[in-house]
C-alpha positions in Angstrom: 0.7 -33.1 -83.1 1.8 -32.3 -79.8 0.9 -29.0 -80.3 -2.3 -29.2 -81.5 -3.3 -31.6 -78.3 -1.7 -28.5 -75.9 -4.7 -26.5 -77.7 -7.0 -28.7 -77.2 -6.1 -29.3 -73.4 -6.2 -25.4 -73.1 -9.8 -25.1 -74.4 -10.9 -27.8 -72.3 -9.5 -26.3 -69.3 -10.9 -22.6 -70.9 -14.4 -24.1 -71.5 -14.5 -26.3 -67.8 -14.2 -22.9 -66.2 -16.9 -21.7 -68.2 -18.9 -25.0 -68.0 -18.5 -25.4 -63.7 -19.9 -21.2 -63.9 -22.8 -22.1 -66.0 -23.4 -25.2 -63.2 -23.5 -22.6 -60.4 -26.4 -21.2 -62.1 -27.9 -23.5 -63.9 -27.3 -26.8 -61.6 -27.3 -25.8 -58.3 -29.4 -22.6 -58.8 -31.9 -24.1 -60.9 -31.6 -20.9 -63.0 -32.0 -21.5 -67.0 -28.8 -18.5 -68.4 -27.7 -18.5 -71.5 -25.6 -14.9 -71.1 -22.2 -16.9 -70.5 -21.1 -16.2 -73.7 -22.0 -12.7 -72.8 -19.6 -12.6 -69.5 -16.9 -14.6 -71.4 -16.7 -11.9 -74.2 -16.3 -8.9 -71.0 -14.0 -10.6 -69.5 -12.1 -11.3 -72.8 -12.4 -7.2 -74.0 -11.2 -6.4 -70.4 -8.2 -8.2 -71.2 -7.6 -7.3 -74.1 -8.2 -3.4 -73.6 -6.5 -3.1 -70.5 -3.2 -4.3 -71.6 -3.2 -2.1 -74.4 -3.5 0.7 -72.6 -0.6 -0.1 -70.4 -2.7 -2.1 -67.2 -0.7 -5.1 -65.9 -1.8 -8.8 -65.9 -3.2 -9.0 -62.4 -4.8 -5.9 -62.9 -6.8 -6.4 -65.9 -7.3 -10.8 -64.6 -9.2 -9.2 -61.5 -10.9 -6.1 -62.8 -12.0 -8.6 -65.8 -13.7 -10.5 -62.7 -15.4 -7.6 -60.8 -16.8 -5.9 -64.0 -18.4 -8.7 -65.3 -19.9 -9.6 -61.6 -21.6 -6.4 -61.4 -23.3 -6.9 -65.0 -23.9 -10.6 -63.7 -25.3 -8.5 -60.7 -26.9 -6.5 -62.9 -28.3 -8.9 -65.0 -29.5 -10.4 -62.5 -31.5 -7.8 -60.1 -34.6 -7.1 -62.8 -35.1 -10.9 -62.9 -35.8 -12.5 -60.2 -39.5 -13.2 -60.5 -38.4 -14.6 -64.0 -38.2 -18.6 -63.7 -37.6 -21.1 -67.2 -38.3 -20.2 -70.0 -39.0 -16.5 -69.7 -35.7 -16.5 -67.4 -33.8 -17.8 -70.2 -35.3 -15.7 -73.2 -34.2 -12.4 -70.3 -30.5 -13.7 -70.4 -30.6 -14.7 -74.1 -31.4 -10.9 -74.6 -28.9 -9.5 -72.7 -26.2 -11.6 -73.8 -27.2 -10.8 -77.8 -27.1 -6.5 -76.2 -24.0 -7.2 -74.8 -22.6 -8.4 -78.2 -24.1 -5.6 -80.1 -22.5 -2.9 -77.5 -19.0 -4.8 -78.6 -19.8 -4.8 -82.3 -20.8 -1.0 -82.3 -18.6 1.0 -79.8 -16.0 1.2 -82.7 -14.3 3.5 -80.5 -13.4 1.0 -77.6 -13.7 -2.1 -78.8 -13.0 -1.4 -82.7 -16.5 -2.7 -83.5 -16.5 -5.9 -86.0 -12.5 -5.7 -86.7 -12.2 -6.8 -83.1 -8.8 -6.1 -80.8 -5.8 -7.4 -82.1 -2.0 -7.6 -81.5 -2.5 -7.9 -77.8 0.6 -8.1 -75.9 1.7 -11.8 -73.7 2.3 -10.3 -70.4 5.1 -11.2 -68.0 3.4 -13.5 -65.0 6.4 -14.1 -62.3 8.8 -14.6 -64.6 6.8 -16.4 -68.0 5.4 -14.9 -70.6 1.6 -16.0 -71.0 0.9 -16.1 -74.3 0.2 -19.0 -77.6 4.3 -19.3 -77.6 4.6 -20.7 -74.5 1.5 -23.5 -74.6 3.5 -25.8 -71.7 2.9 -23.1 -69.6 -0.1 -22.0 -70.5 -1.8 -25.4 -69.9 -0.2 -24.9 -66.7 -1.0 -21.9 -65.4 -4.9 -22.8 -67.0 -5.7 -25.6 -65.1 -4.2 -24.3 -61.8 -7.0 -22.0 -62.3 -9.6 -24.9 -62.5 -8.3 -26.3 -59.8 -8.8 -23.6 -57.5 -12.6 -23.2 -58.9 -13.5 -26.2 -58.6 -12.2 -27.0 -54.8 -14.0 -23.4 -54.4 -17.3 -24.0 -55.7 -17.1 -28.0 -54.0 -16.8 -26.6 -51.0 -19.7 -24.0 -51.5 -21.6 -26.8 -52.4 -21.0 -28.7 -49.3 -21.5 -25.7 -47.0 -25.1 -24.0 -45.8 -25.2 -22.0 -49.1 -24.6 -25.3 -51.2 -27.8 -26.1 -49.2 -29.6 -23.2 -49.1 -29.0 -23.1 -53.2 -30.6 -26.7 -53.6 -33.6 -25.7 -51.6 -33.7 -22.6 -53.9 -33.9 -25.2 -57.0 -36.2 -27.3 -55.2 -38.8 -24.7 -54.2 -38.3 -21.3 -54.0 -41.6 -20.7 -51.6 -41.0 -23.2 -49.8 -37.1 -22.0 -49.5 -38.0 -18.6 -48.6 -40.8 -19.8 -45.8 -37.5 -21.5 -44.4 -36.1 -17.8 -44.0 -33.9 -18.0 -46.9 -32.8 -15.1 -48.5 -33.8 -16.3 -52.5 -33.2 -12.9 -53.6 -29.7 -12.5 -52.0 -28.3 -15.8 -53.2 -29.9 -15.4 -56.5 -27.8 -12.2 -57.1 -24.9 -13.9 -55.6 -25.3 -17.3 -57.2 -24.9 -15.0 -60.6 -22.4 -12.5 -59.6 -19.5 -15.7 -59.2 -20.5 -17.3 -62.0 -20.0 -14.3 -64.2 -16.8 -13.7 -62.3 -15.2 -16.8 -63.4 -16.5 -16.7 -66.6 -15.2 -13.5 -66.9 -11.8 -14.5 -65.9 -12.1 -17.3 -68.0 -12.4 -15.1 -71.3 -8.9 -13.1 -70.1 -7.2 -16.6 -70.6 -8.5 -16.5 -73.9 -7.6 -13.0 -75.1 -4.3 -14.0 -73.8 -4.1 -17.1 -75.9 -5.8 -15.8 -78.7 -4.0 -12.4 -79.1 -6.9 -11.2 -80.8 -11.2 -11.2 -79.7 -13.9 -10.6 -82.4 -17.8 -9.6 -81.4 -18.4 -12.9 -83.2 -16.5 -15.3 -81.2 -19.1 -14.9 -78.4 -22.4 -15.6 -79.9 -25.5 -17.8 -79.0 -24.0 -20.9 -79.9 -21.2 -20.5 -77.3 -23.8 -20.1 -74.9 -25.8 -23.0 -76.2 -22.2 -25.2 -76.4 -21.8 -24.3 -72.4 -24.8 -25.4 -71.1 -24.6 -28.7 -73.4 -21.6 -29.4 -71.3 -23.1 -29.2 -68.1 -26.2 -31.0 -69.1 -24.0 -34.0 -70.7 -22.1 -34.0 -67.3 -25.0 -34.0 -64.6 -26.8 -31.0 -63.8 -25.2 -29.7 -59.9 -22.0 -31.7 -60.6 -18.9 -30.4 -61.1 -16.8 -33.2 -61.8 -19.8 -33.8 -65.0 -19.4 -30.2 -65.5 -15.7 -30.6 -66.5 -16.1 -34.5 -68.0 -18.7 -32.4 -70.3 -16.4 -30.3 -71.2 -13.7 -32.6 -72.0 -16.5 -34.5 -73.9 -17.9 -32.0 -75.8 -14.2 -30.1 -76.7 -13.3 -33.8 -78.0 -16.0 -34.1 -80.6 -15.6 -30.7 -81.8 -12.5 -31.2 -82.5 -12.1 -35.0 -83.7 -12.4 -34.2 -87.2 -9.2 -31.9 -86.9 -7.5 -34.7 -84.8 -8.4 -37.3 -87.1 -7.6 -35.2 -90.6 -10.5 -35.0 -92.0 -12.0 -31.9 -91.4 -12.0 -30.7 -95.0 -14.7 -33.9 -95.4 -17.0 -32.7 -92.7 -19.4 -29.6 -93.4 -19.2 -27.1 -90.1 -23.4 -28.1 -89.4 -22.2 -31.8 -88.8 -20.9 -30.7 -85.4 -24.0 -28.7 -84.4 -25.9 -31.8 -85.4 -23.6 -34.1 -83.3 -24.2 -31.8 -80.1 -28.3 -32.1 -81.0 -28.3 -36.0 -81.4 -25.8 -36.6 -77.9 -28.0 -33.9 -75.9 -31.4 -35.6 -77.3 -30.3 -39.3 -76.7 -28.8 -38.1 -73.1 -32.3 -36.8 -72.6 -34.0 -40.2 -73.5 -31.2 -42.3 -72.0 -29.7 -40.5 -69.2 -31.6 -37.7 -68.0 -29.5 -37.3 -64.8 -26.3 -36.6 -66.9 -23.0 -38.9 -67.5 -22.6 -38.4 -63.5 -25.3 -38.3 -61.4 -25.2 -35.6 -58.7 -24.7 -36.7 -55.0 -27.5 -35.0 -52.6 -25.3 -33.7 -49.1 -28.9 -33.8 -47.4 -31.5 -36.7 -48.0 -34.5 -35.8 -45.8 -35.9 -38.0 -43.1 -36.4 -41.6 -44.4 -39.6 -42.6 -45.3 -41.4 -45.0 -42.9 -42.2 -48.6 -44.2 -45.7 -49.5 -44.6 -46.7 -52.7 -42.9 -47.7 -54.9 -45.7 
């Protein structure tokens, strides 16, 4: 049992990383993505690929980072003058190219067989790999830690502000002098950088990645996290992972997933994000404004 709830705590901390970079985008930017998936799987391959041809763990953890920026970067240039909907339908197409690039450059990425056998590296002293899960949860959820006390403070600083006048109004942003165009591009370069690192965690614990690992559902399973947890927060962010991780895998914890059909869990994830939309709009925790405005003068009754 123990095991098993060392997994668990080392998806929760995987899928908080990816949940707090889909909240940069999504919650602060007021920018619908559903590519994580698609930065999760680079960052993943990088891993994967680099280590088996000899790159060391530091090495592949921060060119995993850069190279999955510059597609967020790239991703993100063309558009701009996309907002909802069509925004979302432009980053549900490139994450579906990016995962038919994976499945069908057989020669790099070894197409629908996926990577396997990839190595546990030596990290000062430890090997990080699925043998050594104390350490893994460890050396996990340091990593969460620094994200979130990185993007917290971005939040609280003149780009957190300049981000929620972006999601606000974006003319009225950009009569104020901001640069939307420049903190658009950056807003999606870091969270594709931390989603990116994210997926070398889970090549490492994995040993293995597979084109099909990183589909639309992943995507879909992210930003149901953030959503449960308040839109902009990053505490909710990581309370909807925790949330979400937990019901996916109750029916294992409780023994009884040979009772539940896989579609149950898809359904649970559509009823909780439907009643949170009826019930609780805001998210489990509602998102604490740094600037108010001006108060409103009282009217003499």
């Amino acid at each position: 049992m123990i095991p098993f709830l060392l997994l668990i705590i080392i998806y929760i901390g995987l899928f908080a990383l990816l949940s707090m970079s889909q909240n940069l985008i999504a919650g602060m930017t007021g920018l619908l993505s559903l590519c994580q998936a698609a930065f999760f799987a680079i960052g993943a391959y990088t891993m994967a690929i680099g280590l088996l041809a000899g790159l060391d763990f530091w090495t592949c953890f921060v060119l995993a980072g850069f190279l999955s920026a510059a597609l967020g970067i790239l991703i993100g240039l063309p558009t701009l003058r996309l907002k909802g909907d069509y925004l979302a339908i432009a980053t549900l197409g490139f994450g579906e190219i990016t995962r038919n690039v994976i499945l069908n450059w057989d020669s790099l990425t070894k197409g629908p067989l996926g990577i396997n056998g990839i190595p546990a590296p030596n990290v000062w002293g430890f090997l990080l790999g699925p043998t050594n899960k104390t350490v893994f949860v460890i050396a996990v959820w340091l990593y969460v830690l620094v994200v979130y006390f990185f993007l917290r403070h971005v939040s609280r600083s003149r780009l957190g502000l300049a981000l929620d006048a972006i999601r606000e109004d974006e003319i009225a942003a950009s009569s104020m002098g901001i640069n939307v165009t420049k903190y658009k591009v950056w807003t999606f370069a870091v969270g594709a950088f931390i989603a990116g690192q994210a997926g070398t965690f889970w090549a490492l614990y994995s040993q293995s990645v597979s084109p099909n690992s990183f589909d639309f559902n992943m995507s879909v399973m992210i930003l149901a996290m953030v959503v449960l947890g308040g839109l902009g927060n990053y505490v909710g962010a990581i309370v909807g992972a925790v949330l979400i991780q937990l019901i996916s895998e109750l029916p294992r914890l409780l023994g009884v997933s040979n009772m539940i059909p896989a579609q149950v869990k898809q359904i649970l994830f559509g009823l909780i994000l439907v009643l949170m939309m009826i019930l609780r709009p805001q998210g489990l925790i509602v998102r604490k404004r740094i600037f108010k405005g001006p108060k409103k003068p009282e009217v003499p009754v």
